[in-house]
C-alpha positions as CSV (number, residue, x, y, z in Angstrom):
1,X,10.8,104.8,-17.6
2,X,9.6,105.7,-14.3
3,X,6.1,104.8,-13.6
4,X,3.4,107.4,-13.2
5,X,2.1,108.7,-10.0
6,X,-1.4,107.0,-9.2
7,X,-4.0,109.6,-8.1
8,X,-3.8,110.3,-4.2
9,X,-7.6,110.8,-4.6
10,X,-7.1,107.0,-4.9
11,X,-5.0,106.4,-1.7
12,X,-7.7,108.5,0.0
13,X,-10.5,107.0,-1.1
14,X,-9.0,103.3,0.1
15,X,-7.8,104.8,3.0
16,X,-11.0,106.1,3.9
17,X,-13.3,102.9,3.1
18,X,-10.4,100.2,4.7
19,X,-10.0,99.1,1.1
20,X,-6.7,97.0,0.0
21,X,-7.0,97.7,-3.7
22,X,-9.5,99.6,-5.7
23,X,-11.9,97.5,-8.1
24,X,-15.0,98.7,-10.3
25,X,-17.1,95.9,-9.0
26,X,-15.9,97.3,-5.3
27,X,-16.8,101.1,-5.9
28,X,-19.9,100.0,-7.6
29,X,-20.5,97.4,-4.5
30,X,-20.0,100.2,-1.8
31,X,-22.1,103.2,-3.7
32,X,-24.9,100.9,-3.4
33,X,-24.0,100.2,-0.1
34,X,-24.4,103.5,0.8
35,X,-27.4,104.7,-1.4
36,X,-29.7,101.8,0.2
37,X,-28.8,102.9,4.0
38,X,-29.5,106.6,2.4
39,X,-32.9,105.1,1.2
40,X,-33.5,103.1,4.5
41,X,-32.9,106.2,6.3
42,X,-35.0,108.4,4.0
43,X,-38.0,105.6,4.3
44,X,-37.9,105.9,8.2
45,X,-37.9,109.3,8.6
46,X,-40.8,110.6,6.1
47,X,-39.5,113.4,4.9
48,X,-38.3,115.0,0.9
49,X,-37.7,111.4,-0.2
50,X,-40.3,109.4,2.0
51,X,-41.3,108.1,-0.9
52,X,-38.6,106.3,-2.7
53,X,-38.2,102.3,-2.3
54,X,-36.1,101.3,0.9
55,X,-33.7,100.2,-1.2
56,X,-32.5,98.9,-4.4
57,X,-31.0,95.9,-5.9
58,X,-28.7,97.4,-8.6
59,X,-27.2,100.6,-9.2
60,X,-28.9,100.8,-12.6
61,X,-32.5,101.4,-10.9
62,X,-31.1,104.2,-9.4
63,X,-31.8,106.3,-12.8
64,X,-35.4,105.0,-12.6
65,X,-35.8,107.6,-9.5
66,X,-36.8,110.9,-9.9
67,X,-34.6,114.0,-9.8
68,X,-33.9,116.6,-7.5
69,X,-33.6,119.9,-9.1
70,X,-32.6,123.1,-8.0
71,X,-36.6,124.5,-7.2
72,X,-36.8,121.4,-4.9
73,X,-34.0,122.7,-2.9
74,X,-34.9,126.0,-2.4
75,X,-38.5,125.2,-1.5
76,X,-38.3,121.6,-0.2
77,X,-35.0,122.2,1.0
78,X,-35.9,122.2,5.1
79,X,-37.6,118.6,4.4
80,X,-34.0,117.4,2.9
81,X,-32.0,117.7,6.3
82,X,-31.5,114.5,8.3
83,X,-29.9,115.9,11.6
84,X,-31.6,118.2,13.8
85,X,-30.7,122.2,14.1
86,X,-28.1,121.8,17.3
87,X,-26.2,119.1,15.3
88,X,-25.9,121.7,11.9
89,X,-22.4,123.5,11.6
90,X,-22.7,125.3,9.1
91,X,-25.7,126.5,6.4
92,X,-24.8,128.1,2.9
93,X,-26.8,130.2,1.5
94,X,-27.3,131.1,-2.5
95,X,-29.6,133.8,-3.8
96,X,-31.7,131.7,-6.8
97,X,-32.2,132.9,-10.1
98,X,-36.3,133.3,-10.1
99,X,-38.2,135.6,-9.1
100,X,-39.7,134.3,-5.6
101,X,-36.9,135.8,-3.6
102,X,-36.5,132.6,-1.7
103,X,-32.8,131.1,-1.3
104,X,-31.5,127.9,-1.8
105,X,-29.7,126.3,1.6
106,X,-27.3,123.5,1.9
107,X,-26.5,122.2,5.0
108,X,-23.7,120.7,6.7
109,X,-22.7,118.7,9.8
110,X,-18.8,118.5,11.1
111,X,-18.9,115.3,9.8
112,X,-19.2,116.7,6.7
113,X,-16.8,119.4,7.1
114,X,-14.5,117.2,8.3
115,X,-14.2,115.4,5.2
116,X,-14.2,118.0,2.9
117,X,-10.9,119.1,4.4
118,X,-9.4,115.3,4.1
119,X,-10.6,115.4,0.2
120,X,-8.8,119.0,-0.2
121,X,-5.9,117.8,1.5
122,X,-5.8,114.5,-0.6
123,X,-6.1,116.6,-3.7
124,X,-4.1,119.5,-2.6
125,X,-1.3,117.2,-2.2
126,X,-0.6,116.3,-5.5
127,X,0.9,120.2,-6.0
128,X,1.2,121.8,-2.8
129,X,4.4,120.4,-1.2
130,X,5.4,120.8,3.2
131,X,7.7,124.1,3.6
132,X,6.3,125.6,1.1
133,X,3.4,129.0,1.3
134,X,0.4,128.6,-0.8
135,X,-1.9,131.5,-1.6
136,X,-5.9,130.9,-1.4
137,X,-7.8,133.1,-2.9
138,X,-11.3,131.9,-2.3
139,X,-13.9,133.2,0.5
140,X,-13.0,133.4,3.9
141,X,-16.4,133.4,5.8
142,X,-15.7,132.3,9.1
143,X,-15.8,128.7,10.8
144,X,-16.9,126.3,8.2
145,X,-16.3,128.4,5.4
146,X,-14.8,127.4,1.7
147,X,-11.5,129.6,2.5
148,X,-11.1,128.0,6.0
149,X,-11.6,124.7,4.7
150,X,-8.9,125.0,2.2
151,X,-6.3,126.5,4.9
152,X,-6.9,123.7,7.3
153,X,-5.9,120.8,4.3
154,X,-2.7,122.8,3.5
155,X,-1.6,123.0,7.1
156,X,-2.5,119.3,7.7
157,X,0.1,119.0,4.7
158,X,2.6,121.2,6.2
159,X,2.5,123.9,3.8
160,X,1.2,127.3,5.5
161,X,-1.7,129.1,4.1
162,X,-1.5,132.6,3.0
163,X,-5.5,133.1,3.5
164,X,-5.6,136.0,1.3
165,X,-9.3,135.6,0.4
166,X,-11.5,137.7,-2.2
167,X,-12.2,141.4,-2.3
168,X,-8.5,142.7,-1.9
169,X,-7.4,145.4,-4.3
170,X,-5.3,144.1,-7.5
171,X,-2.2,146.0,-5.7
172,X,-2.8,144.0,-1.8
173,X,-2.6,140.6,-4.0
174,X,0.5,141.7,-6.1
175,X,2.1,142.9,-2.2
176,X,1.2,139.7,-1.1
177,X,2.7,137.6,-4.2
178,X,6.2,140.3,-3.9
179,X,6.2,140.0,0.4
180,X,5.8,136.1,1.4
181,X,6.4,134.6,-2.3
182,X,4.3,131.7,-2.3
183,X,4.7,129.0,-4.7
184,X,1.6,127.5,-5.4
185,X,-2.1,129.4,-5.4
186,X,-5.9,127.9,-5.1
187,X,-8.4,130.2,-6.5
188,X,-10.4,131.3,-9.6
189,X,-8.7,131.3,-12.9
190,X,-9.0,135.0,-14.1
191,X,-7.4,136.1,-11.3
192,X,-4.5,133.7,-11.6
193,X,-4.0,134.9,-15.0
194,X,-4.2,138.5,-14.3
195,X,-1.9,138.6,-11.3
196,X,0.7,136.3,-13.7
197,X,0.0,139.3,-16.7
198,X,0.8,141.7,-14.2
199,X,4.2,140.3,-12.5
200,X,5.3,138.9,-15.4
201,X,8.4,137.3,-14.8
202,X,8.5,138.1,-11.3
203,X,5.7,136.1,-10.3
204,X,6.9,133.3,-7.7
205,X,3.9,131.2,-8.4
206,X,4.8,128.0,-10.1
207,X,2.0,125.5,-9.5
208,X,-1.8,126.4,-9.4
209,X,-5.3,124.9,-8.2
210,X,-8.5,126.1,-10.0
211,X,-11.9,126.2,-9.1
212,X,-15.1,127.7,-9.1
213,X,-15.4,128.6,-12.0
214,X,-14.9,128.1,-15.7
215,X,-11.9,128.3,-17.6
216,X,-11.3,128.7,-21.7
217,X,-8.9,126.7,-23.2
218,X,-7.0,129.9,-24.0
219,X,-6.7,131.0,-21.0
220,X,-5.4,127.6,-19.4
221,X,-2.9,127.5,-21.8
222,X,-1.5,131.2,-20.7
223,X,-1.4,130.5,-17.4
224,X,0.4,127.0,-17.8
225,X,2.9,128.8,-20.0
226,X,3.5,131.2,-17.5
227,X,3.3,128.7,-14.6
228,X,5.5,126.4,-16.7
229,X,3.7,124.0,-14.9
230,X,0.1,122.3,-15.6
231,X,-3.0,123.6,-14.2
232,X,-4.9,121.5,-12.0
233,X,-8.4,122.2,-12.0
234,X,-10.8,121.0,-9.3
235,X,-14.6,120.6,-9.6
236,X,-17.0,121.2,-6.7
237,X,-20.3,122.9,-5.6
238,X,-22.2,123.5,-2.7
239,X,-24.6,120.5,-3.5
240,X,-21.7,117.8,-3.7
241,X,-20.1,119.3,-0.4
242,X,-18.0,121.8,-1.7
243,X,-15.1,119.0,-3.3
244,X,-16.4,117.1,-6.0
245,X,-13.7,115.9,-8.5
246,X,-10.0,116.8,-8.9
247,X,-6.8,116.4,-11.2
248,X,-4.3,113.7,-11.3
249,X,-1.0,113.6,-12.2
250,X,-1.8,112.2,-15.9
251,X,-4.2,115.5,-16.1
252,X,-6.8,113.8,-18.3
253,X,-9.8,114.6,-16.4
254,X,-10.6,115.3,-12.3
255,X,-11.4,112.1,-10.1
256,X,-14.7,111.8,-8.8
257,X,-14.9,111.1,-4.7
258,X,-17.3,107.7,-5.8
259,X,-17.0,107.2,-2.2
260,X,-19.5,109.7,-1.8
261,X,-20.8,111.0,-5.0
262,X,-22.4,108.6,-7.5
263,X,-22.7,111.0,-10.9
264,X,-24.3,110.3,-13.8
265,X,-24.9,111.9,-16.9
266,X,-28.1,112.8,-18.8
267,X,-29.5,114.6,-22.0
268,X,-32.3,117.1,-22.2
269,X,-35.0,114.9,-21.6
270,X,-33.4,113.1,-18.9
271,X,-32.1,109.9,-20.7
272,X,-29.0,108.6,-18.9
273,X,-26.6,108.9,-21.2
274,X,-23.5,106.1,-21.4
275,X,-19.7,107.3,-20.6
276,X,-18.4,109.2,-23.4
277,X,-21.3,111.7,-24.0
278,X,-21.7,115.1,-23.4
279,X,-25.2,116.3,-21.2
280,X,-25.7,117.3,-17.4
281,X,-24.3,116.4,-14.2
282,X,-26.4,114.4,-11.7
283,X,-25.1,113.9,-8.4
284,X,-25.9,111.7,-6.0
285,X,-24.4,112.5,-2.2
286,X,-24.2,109.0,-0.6
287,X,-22.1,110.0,2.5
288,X,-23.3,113.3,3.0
289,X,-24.3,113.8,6.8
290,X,-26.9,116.7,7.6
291,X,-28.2,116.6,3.7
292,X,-28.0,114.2,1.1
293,X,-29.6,114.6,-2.2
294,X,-30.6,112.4,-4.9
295,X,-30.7,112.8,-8.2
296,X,-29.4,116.4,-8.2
297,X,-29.5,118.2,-11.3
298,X,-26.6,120.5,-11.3
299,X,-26.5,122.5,-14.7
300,X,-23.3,121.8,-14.8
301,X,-22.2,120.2,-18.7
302,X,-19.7,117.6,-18.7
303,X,-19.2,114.0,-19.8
304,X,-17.4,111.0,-18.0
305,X,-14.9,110.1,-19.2
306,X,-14.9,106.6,-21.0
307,X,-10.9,105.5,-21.4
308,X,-9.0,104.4,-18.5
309,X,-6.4,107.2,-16.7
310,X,-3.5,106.9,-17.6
311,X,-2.1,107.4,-13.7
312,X,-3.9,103.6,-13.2
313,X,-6.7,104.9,-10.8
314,X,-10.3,103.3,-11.4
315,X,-12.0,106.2,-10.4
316,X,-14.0,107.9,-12.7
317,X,-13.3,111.3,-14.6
318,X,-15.0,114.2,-15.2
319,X,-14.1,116.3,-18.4
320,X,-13.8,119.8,-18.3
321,X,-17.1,121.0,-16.6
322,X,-18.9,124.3,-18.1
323,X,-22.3,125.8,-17.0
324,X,-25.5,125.3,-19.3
325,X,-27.4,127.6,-20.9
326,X,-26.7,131.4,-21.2
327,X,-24.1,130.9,-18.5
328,X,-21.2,129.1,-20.7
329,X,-21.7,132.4,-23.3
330,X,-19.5,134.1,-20.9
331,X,-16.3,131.1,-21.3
332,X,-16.7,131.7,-24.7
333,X,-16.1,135.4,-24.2
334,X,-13.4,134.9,-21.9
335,X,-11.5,132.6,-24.4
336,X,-11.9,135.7,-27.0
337,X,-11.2,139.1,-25.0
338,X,-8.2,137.6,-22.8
339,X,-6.0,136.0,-26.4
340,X,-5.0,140.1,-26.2
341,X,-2.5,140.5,-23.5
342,X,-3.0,143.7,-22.3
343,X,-6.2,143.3,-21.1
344,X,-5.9,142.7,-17.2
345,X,-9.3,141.8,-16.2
346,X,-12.9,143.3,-17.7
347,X,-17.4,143.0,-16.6
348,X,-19.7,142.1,-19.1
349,X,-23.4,143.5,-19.2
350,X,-25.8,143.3,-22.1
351,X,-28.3,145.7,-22.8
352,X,-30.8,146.3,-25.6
353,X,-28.5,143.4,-27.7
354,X,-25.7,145.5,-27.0
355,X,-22.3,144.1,-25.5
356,X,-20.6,146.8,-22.8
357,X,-17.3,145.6,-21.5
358,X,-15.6,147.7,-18.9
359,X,-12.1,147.1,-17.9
360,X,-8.4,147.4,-17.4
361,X,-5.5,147.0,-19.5
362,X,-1.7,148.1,-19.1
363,X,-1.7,150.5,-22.1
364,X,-4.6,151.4,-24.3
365,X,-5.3,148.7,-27.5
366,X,-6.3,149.2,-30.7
367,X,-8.2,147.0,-33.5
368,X,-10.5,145.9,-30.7
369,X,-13.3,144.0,-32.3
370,X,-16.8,145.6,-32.9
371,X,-18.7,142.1,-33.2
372,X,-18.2,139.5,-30.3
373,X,-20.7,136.3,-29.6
374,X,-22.7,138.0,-32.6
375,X,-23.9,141.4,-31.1
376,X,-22.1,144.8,-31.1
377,X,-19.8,145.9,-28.8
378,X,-19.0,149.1,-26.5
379,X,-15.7,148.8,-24.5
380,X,-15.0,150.7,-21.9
381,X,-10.9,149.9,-20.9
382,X,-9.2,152.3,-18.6
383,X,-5.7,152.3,-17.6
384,X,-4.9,149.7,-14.8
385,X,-4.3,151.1,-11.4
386,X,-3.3,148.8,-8.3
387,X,-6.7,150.2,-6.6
388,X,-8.7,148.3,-9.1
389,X,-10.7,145.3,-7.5
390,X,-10.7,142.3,-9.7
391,X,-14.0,142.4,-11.6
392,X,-15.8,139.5,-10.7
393,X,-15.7,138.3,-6.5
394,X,-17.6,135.5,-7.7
395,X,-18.6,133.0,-11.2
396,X,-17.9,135.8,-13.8
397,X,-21.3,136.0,-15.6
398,X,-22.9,138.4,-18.4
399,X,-24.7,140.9,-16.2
């Protein structure tokens, strides 16, 4: 039997700390390397975390600190940035949910962007191979942005990016897919699954990278049929520099950088909870350059995972990762609506307790239900046309 791949995250993350071999007792020993220089720095410079002891003598007082949460960043968020103005490359900005109209920033340094693109490439490399085109669906902003990012770690693997980006009509992506025939594609999962629906056997797409948002079980399963190929789902955010956590060959869970993200997880009140359990994502960034953050609270539901991978990397997993609250109603609706196969892509909106779902399908369906996720439903499915834009640019949410 031939002996399963290790993780390249692995590889990467030795390559990157001049590590021989990976250890728990040397990833622990280095994360709190890194979180007391953090807290040295912090101390000396008085700002968000001035506060907070110089350092610490175990990782487990780390949970005795207090969180960050997402109100802190977009008020406090200013205080948070260790590097002055002239040294920032690049800000992202997020319209919050409240209703003071402010928005929450995250800032970067090159430093930083630099090593998002080395973690993309390391995890990109496990399905994209050199020759070969792969199709990136994600923003394209300019310098420094998510898209760019992603094209730079394919070329540095000698692939060549098809930078196709977001906002294209659903006939530009098919004429992309029938004119340079990539094989592989980074992007959201709905739109994977509704360009596979529509090109059918066609498609030249065997191997795919998903992020940003959340994906049912259902429809992972279509698009690996399809694919004939597993999925390999990636987990990242603004707050833990964009990459987070991705896939290994074993795909039983996404590799966490612990390089430069110590997570933990935590119930409602708090608690840390041990690995195994199911509660919140908090992140710690321990290498980020222009803003580090403690103790951030993501909203994000997951659990770490508490057997060993099966590819024979230490590094710890995350399980699949959906968004709390009224945000993970819309998985559930995805996982329902897209099990028919004619539907092509649909926008949910609730008003008054009623469920309106507008959308596109390749011929009309009938028997649609007239109950989902307990509330009555109005749909509203027209004819597909290759001038339709896909739905949702962005996290598909109920509007």
């Amino acid at each position: 039997m031939i002996p399963m791949k290790i993780a390249a995250l692995d590889h990467w993350v030795r390559e990157q700390e001049g590590l021989s071999v990976l250890t728990r007792e040397r990833i622990e020993a280095l994360q709190l390397r890194k979180l007391n220089r953090l807290l040295e720095q912090e101390k000396e410079r008085g700002g968000f975390y001035w506060n907070l002891p110089g350092s610490l003598s175990d990782l487990s007082e780390l949970s005795k600190l207090p969180f960050t949460t997402e109100a802190d960043l977009t008020e406090q968020g200013h205080r948070m940035v260790l590097l002055s103005q002239a040294k920032i490359d690049r800000i992202r900005t997020e319209e919050t949910s409240g209703t003071t109209g402010q928005a929450k920033r995250v800032y970067y340094s090159g430093a930083d962007n630099e090593r998002t693109i080395s973690f993309f490439a390391a995890g990109l490399s496990e399905l994209v191979h050199p020759g070969e085109k792969t199709m990136i669906c994600m923003p394209f902003t300019g310098p420094g942005g998510l898209g760019e990012l992603i094209a730079e770690a394919i070329r540095r693997l000698g692939a060549k990016p098809l930078e196709t980006g977001i906002g294209k009509t659903y006939g530009e992506l098919l004429a992309v897919l029938d004119e340079e025939r990539p094989e592989t594609f980074v992007g959201m999962p709905v739109p994977l699954l509704s360009l596979l629906r529509l090109q059918g056997e066609k498609i030249s797409l065997r191997r795919a990278l998903v992020s940003a948002d959340a994906c049912p079980k259902t429809v992972i399963a279509e698009i690996e049929a399809r694919l004939g190929s597993r999925l390999y789902p990636h987990y990242g955010s603004r707050e833990s520099g964009l990459g987070g956590a991705v896939t290994c060959p074993a795909f039983s869970g996404m590799h966490l950088r612990e390089n430069d993200i110590i997570a933990e997880i935590v119930d409602g009140t708090g608690r840390p909870l041990p690995k195994g359990q199911w509660g919140e994502l908090v992140i710690t960034t321990i290498q980020a350059d222009a803003m580090p953050l403690l103790r951030y609270r993501t909203g994000d539901y997951t659990r770490l995972m508490p057997d060993p991978c099966p590819c024979g990397s230490v590094l710890s997993r995350l399980d699949r990762v959906v968004r709390m609250g009224g945000k993970s109603r819309m998985e559930q609706l995805d996982g329902i609506v897209f099990r028919n196969p004619k539907i092509i892509d649909y926008r949910a909106r609730m008003e008054e307790g009623v469920l309106y779902l507008d959308g596109y399908v390749t011929e009309p369906c009938k028997d649609l239900p007239g109950q989902l996720l307990g509330c009555p439903v109005c749909w509203n499915l027209s004819l597909f046309s290759e001038e339709n834009l896909p739905c949702y640019a962005a996290k598909r949410i109920i509007e």
